[in-house]
DSSP file (Angstrom, degrees, kcal/mol; ACC not computed):
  #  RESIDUE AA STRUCTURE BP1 BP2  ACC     N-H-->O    O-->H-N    N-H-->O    O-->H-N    TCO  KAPPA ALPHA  PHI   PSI    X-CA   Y-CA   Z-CA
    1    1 A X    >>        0   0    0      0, 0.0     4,-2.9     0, 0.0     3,-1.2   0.000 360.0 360.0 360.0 -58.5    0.0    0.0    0.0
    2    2 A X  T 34  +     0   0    0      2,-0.2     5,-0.0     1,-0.2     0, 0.0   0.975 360.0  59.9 -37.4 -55.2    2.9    2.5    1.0
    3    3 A X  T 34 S+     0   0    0      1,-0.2    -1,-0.2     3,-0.0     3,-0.0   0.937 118.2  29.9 -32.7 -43.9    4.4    1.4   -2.6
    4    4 A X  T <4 S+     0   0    0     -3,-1.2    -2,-0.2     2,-0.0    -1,-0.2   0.866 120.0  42.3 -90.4 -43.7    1.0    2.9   -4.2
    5    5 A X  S  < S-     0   0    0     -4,-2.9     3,-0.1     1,-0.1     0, 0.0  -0.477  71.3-122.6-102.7 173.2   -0.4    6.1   -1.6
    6    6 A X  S    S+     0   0    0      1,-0.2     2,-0.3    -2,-0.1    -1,-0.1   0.482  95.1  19.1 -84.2  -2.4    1.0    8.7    0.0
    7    7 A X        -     0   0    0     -6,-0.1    -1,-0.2     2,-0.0     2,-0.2  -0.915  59.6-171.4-167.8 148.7   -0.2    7.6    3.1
    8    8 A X        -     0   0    0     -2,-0.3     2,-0.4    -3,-0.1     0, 0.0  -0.764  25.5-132.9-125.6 174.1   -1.6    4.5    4.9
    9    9 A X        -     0   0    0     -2,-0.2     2,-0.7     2,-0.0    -2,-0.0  -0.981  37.8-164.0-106.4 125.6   -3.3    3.5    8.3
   10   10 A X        +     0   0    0     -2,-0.4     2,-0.4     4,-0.1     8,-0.1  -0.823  16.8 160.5-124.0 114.4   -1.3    0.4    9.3
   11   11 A X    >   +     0   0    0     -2,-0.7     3,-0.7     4,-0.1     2,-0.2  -0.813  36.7  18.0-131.2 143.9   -2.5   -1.9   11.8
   12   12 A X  T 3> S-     0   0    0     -2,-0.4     4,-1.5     1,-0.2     3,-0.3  -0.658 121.3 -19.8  92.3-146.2   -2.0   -5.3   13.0
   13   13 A X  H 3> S+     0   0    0      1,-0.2     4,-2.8    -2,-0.2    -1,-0.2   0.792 131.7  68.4 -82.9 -16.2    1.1   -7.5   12.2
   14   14 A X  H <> S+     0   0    0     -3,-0.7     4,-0.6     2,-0.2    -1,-0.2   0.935 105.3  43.2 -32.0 -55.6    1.7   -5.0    9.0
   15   15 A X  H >4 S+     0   0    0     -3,-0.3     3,-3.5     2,-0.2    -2,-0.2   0.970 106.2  54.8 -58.5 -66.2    2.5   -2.5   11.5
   16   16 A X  H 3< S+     0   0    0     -4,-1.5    -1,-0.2     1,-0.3    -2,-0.2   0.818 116.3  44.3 -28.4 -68.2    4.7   -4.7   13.8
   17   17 A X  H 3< S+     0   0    0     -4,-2.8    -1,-0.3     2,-0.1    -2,-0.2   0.564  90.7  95.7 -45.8 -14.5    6.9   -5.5   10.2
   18   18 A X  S << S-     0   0    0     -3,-3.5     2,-0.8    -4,-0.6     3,-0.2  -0.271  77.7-130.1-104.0 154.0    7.1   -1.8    8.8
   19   19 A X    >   -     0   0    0      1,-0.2     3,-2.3    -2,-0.1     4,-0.3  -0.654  15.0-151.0-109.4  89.6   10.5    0.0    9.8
   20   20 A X  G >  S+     0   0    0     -2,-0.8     3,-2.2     1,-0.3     2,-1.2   0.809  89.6  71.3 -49.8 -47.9    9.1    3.4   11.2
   21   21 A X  G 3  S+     0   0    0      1,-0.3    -1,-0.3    -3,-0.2     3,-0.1   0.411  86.8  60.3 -38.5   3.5   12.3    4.9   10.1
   22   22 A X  G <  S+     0   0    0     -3,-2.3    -1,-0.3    -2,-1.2     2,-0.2   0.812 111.1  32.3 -98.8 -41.9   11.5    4.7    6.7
   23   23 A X  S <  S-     0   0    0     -3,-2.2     2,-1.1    -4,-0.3    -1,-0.1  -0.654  82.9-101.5-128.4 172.0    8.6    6.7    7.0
   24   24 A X        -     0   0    0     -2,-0.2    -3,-0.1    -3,-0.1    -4,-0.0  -0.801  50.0-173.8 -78.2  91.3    7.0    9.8    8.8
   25   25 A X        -     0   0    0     -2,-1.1     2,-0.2    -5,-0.1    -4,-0.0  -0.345  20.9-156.3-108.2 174.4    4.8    8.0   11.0
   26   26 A X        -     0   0    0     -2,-0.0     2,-0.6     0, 0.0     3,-0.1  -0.907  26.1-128.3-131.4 116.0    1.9    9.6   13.7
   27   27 A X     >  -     0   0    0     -2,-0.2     4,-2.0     1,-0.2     5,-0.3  -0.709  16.3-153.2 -40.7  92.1    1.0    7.3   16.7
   28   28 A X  H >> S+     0   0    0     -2,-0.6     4,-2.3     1,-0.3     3,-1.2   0.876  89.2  40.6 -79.1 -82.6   -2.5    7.3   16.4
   29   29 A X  H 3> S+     0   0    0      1,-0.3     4,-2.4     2,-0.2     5,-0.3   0.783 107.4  60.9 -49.3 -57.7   -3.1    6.6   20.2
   30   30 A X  H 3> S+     0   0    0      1,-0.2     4,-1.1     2,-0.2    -1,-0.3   0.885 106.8  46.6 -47.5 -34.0   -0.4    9.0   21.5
   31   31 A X  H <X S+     0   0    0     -4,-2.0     4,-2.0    -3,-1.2    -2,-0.2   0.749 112.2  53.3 -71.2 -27.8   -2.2   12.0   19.8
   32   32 A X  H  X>S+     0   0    0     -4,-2.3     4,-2.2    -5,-0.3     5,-0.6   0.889 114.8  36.6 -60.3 -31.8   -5.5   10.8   21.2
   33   33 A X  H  <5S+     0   0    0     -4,-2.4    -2,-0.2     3,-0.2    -1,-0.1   0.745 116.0  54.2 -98.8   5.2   -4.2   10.6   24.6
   34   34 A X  H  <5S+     0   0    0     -4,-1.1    -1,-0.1    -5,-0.3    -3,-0.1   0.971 124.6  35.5 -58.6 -74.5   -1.8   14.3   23.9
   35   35 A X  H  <5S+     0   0    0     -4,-2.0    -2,-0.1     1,-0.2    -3,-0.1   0.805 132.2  22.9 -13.0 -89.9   -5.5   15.7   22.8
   36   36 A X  T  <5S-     0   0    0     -4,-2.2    -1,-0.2    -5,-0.2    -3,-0.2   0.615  85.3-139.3 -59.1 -42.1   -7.8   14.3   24.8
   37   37 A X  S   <S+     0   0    0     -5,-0.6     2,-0.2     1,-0.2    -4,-0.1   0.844  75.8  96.1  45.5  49.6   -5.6   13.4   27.8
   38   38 A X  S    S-     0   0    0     -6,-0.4    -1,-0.2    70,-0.1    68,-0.2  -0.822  82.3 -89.6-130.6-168.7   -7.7    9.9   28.0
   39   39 A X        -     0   0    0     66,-0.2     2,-0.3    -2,-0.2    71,-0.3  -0.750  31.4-132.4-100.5 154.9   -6.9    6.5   26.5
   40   40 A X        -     0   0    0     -2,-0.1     2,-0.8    69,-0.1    66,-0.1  -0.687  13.1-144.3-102.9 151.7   -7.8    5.4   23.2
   41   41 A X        -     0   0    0     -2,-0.3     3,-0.1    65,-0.2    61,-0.0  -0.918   8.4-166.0-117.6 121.1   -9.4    2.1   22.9
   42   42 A X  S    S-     0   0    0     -2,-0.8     2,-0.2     1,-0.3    -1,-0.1   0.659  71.0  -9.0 -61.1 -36.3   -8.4    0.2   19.7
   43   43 A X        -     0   0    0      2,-0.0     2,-0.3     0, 0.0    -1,-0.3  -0.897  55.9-171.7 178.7 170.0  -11.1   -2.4   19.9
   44   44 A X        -     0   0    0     -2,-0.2    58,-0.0    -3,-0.1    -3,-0.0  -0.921  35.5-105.9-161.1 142.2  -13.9   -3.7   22.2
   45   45 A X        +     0   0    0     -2,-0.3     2,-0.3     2,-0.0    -1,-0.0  -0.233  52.0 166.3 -57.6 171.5  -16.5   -6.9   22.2
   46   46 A X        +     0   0    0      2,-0.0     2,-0.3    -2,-0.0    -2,-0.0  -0.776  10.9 179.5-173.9 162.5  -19.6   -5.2   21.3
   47   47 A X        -     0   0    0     -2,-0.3     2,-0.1     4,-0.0     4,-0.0  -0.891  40.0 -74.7-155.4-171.2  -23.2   -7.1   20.1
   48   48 A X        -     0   0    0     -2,-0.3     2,-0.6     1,-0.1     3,-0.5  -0.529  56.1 -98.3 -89.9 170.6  -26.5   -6.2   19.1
   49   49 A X  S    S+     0   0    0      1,-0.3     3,-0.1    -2,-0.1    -1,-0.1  -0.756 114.2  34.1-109.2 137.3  -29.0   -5.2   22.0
   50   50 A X  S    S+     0   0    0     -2,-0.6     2,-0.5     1,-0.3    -1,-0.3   0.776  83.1 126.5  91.4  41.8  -31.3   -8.4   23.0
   51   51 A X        -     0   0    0     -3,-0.5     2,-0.4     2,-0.0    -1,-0.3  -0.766  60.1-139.1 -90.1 135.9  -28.2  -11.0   22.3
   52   52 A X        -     0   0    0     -2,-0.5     2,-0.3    -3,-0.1    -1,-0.0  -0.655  26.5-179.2 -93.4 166.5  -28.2  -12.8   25.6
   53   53 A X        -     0   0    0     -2,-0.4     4,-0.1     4,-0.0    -2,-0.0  -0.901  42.6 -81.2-167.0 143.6  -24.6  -13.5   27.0
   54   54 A X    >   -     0   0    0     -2,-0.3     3,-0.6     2,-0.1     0, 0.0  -0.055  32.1-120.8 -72.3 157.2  -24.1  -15.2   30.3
   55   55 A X  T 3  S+     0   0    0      1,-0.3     2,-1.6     2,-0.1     3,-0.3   0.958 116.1  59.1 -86.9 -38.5  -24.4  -13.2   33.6
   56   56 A X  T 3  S+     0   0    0      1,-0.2    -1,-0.3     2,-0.1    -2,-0.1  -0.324  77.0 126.8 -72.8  64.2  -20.4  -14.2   34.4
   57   57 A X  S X> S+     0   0    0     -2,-1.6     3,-5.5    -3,-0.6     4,-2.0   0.921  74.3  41.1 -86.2 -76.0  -19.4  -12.4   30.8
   58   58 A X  H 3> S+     0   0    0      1,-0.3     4,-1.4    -3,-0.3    -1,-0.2   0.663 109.6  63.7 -71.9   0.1  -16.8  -10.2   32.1
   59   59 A X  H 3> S+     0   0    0      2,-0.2     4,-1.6     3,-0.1    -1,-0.3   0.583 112.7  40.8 -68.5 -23.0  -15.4  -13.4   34.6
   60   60 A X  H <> S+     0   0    0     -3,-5.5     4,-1.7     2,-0.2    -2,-0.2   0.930 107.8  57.0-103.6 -31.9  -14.7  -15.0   31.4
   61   61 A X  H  X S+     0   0    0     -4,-2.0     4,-1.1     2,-0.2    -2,-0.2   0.980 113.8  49.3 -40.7 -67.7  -13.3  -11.8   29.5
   62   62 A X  H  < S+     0   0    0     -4,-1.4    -2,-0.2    -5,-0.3    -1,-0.2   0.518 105.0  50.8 -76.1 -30.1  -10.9  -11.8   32.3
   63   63 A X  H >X S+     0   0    0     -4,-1.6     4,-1.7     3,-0.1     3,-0.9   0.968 112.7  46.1 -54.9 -72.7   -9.8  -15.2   32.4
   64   64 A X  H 3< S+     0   0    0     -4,-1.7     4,-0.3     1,-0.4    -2,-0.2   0.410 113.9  46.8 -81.3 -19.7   -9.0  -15.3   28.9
   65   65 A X  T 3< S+     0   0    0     -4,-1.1    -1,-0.4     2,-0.2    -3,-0.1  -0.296 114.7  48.8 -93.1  33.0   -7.1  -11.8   28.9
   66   66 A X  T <> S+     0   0    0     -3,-0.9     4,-3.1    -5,-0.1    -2,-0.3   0.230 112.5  51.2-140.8 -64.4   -5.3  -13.1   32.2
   67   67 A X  T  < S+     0   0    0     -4,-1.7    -2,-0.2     1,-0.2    -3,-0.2   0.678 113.2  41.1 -34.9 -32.8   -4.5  -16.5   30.2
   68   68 A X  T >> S+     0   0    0     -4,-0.3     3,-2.0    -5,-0.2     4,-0.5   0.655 119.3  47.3 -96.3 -44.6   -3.0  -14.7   27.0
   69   69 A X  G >4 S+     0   0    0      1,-0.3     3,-2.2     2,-0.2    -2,-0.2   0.988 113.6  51.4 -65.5 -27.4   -1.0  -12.0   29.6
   70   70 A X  G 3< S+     0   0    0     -4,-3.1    -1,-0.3     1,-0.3    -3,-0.1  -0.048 116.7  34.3 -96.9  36.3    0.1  -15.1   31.6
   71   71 A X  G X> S+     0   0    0     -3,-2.0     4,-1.9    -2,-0.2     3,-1.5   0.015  83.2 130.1-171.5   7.0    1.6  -17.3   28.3
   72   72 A X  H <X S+     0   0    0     -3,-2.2     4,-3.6    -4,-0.5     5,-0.4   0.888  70.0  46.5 -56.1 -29.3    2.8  -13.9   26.7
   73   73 A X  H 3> S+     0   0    0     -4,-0.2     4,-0.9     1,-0.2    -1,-0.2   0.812 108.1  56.5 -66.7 -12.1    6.3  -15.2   26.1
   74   74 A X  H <> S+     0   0    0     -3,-1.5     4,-1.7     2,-0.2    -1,-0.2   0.949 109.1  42.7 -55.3 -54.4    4.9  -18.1   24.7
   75   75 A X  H  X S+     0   0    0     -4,-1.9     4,-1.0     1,-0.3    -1,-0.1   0.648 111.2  57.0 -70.8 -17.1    2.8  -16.2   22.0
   76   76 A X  H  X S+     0   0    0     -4,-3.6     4,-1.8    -5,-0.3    -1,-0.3   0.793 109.5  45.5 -68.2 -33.1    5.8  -13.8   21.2
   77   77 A X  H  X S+     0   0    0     -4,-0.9     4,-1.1    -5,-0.4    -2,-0.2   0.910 115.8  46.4 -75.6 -27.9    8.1  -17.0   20.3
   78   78 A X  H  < S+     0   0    0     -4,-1.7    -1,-0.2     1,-0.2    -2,-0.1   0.871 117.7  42.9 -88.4 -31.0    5.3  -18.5   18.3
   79   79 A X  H >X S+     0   0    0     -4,-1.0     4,-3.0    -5,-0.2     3,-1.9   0.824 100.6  72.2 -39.3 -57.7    4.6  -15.2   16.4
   80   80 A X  H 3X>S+     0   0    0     -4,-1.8     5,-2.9     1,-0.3     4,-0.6   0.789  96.3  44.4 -58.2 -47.3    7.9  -14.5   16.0
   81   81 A X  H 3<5S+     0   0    0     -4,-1.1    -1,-0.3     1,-0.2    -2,-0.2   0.332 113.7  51.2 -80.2   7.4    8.6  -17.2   13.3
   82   82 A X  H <45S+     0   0    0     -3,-1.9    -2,-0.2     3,-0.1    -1,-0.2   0.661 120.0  30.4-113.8 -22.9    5.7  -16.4   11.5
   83   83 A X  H  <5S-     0   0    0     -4,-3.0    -2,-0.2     2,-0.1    -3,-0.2   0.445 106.8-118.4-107.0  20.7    6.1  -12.7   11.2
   84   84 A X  T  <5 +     0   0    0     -4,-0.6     2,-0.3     1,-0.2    -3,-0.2   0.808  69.0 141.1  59.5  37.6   10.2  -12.8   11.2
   85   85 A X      < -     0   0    0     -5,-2.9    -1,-0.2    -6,-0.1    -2,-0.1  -0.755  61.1-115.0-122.7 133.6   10.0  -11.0   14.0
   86   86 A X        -     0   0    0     -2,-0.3     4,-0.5     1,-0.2    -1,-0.1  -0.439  31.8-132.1 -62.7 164.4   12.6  -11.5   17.4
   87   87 A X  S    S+     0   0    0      2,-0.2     5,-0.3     1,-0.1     4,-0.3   0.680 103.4  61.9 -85.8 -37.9   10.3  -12.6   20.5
   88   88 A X  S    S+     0   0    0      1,-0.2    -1,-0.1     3,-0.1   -11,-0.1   0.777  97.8  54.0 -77.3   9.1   11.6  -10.4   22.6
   89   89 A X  S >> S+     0   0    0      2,-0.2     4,-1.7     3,-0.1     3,-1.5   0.828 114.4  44.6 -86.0 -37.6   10.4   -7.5   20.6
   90   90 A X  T >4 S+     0   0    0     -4,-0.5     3,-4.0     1,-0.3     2,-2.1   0.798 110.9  48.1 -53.2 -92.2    6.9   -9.0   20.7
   91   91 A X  T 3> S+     0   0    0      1,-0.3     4,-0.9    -4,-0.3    -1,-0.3   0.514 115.1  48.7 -36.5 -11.4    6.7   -9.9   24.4
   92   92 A X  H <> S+     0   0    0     -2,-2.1     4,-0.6    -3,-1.5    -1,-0.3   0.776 111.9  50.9 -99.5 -26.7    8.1   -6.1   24.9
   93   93 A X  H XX S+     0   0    0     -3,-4.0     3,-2.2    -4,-1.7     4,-1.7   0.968 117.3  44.7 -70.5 -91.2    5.0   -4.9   22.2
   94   94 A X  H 3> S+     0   0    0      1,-0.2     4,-1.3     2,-0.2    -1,-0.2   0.634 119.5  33.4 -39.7 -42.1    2.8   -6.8   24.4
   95   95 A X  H 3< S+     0   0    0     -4,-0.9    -1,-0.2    -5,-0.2    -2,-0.2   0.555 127.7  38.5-101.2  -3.0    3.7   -5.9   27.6
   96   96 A X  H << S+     0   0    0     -3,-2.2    -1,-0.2    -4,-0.6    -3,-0.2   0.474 123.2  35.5-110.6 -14.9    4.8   -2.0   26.7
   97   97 A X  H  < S+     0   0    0     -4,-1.7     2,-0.6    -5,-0.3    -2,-0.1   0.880  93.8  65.3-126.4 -28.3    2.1   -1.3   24.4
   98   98 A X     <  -     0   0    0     -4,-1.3     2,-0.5    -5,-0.5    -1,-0.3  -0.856  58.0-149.1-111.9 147.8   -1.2   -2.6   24.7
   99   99 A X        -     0   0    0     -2,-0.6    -4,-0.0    -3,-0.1    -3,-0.0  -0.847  12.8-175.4-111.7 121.0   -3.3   -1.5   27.5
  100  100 A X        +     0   0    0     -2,-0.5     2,-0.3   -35,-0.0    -1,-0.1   0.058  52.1  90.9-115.9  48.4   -5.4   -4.4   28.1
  101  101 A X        -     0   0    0      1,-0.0    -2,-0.1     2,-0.0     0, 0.0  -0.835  58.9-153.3-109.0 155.5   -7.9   -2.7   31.2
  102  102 A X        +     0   0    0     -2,-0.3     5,-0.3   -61,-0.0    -1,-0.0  -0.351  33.4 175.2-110.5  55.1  -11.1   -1.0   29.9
  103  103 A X    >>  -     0   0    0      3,-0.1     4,-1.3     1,-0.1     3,-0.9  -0.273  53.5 -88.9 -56.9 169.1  -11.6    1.7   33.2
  104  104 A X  H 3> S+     0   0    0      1,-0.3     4,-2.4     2,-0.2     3,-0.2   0.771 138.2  50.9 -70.6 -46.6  -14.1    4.7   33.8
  105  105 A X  H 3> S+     0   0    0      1,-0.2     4,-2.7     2,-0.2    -1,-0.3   0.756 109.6  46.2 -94.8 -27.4  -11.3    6.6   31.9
  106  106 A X  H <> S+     0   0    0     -3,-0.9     4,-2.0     2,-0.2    -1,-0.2   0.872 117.3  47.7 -19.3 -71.8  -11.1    3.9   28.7
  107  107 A X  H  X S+     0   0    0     -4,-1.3     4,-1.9    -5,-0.3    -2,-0.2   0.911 108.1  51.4 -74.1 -55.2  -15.1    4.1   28.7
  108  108 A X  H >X S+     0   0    0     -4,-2.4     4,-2.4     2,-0.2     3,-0.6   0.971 112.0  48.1 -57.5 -57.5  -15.1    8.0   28.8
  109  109 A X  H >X S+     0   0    0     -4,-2.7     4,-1.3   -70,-0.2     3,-1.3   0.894 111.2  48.4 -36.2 -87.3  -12.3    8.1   25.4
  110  110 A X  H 3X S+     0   0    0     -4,-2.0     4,-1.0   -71,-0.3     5,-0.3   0.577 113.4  51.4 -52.8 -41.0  -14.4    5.6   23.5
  111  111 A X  H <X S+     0   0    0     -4,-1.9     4,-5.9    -3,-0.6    -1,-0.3   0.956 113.8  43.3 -55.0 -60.4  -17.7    8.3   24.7
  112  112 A X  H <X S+     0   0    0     -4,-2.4     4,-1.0    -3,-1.3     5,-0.3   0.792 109.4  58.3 -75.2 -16.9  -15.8   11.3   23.4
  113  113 A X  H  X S+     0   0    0     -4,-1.3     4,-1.9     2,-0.2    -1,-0.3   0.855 111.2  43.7 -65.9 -30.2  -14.6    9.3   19.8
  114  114 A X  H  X S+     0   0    0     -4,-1.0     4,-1.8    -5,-0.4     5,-0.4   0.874 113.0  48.9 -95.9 -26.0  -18.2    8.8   19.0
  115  115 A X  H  X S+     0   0    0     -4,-5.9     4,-0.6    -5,-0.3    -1,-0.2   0.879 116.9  40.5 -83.1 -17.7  -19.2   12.4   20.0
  116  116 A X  H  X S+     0   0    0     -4,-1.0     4,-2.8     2,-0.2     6,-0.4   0.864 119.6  50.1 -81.5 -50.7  -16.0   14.2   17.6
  117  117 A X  H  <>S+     0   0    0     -4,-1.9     5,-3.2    -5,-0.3     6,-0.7   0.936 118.3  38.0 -72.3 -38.8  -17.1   11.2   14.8
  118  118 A X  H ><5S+     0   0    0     -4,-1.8     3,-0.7    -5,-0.2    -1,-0.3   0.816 116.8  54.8 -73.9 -34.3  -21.1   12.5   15.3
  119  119 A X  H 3<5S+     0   0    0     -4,-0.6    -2,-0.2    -5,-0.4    -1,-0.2   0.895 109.3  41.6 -66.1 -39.6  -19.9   16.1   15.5
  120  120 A X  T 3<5S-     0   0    0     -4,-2.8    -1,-0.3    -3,-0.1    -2,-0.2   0.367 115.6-114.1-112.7  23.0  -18.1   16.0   12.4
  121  121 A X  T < 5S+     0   0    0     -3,-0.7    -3,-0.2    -5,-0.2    -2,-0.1   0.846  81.3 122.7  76.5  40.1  -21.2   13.9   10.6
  122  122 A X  S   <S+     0   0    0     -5,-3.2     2,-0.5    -6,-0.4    -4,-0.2   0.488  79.3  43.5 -92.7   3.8  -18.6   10.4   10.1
  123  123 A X  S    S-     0   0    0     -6,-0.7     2,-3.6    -9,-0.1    -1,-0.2  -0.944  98.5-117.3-155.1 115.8  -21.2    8.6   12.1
  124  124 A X  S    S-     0   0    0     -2,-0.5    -6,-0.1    -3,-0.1     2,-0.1  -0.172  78.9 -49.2 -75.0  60.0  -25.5    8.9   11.6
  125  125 A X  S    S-     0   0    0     -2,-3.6     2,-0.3     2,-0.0    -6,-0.0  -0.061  72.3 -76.2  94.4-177.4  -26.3   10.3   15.1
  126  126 A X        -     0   0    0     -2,-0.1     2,-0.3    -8,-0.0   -11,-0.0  -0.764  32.3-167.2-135.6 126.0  -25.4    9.3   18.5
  127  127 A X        -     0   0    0     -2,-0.3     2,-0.3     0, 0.0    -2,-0.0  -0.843  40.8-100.7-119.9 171.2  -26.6    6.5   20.7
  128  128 A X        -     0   0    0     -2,-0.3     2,-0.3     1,-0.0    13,-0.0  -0.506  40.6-126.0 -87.0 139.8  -26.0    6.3   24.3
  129  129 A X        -     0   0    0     -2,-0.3     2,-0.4    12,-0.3   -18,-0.0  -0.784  24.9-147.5 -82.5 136.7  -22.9    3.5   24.6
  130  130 A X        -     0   0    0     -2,-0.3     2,-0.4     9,-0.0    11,-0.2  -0.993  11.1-159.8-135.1 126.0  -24.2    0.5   27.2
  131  131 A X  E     -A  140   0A   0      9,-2.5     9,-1.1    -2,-0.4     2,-0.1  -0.844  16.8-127.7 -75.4 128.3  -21.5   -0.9   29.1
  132  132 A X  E     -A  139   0A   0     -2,-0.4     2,-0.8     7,-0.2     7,-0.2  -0.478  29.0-168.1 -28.6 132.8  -21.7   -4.5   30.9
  133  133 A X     >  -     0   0    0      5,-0.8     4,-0.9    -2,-0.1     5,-0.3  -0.917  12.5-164.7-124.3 122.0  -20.6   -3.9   34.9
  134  134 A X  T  4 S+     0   0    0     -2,-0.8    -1,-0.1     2,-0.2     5,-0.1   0.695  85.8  76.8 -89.1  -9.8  -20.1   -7.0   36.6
  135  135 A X  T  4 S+     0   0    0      1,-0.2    -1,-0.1     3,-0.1    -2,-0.0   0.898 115.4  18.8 -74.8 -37.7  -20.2   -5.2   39.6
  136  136 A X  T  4 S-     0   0    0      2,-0.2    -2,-0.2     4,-0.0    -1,-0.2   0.294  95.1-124.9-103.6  18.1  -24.1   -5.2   38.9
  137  137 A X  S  < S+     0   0    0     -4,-0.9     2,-0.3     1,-0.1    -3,-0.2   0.676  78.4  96.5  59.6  20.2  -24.5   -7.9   36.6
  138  138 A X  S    S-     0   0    0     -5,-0.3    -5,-0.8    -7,-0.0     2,-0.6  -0.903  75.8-111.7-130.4 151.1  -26.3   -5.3   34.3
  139  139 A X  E     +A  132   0A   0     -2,-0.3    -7,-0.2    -7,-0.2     2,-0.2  -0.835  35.7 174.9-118.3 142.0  -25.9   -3.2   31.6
  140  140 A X  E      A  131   0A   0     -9,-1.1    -9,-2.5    -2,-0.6    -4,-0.0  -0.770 360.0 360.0-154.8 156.1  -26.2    0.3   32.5
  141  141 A X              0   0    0     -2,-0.2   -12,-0.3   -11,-0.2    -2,-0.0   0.440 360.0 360.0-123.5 360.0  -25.6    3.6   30.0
């Protein structure tokens, strides 16, 4: 893609491969949190409203992100040989770069994306975002 534009959004294991020295890059997420001064969230579970999901959801979210943090060197070594990549620069990408909590401050950035993306008309009006809380076993807006 770089070959073809003047400029890409490059995400995933593309990014991981590309030699920021090559190019003029912008950290997408540091200029959110320069901006904003909250964290930007990259991605999120999300579903349709009436989906059922089991009342221990975010017990099981938590296990499986506590299972991945707890086997990261594993998934850096196994990575590694498939994107030519050292493991210890993955395992340092995991553990230096992705924020894996979603907090009140998480929940408030993801608020304020969808109100700049409704503001500048990218997005066809504004619904209220409904969180799951496990502290109340409910979802609440």
């Amino acid at each position: 893609m770089l070959a073809r534009c003047d400029a890409a959004l490059v995400i995933g294991d593309p990014a991981l491969q590309l030699h920021p020295e090559d190019y003029d890059t912008t950290d997408l997420a540091e200029e959110w949190v320069q901006w904003q001064q909250r964290p930007f969230v990259f991605a999120f579970w999300a579903c349709r409203n009436g989906v059922p999901f089991p009342s221990d959801l975010n017990a099981i979210f938590q296990e499986a992100r506590d299972w991945g943090l707890e086997r990261r060197d594993e998934i850096a070594s196994v990575y590694a040989k498939s994107l030519n990549l050292s493991a210890s620069f993955l395992e340092e990408y995991l553990l230096q770069n992705i924020d894996y909590n979603f907090g009140s401050g998480h929940q408030e950035g993801l608020k304020q994306f969808y109100r700049l993306a409704n503001q500048e008309k990218l997005i066809s009006g504004l619904r209220d975002l409904r969180i799951y809380s496990s502290r109340s076993n409910s979802i609440f807006q």
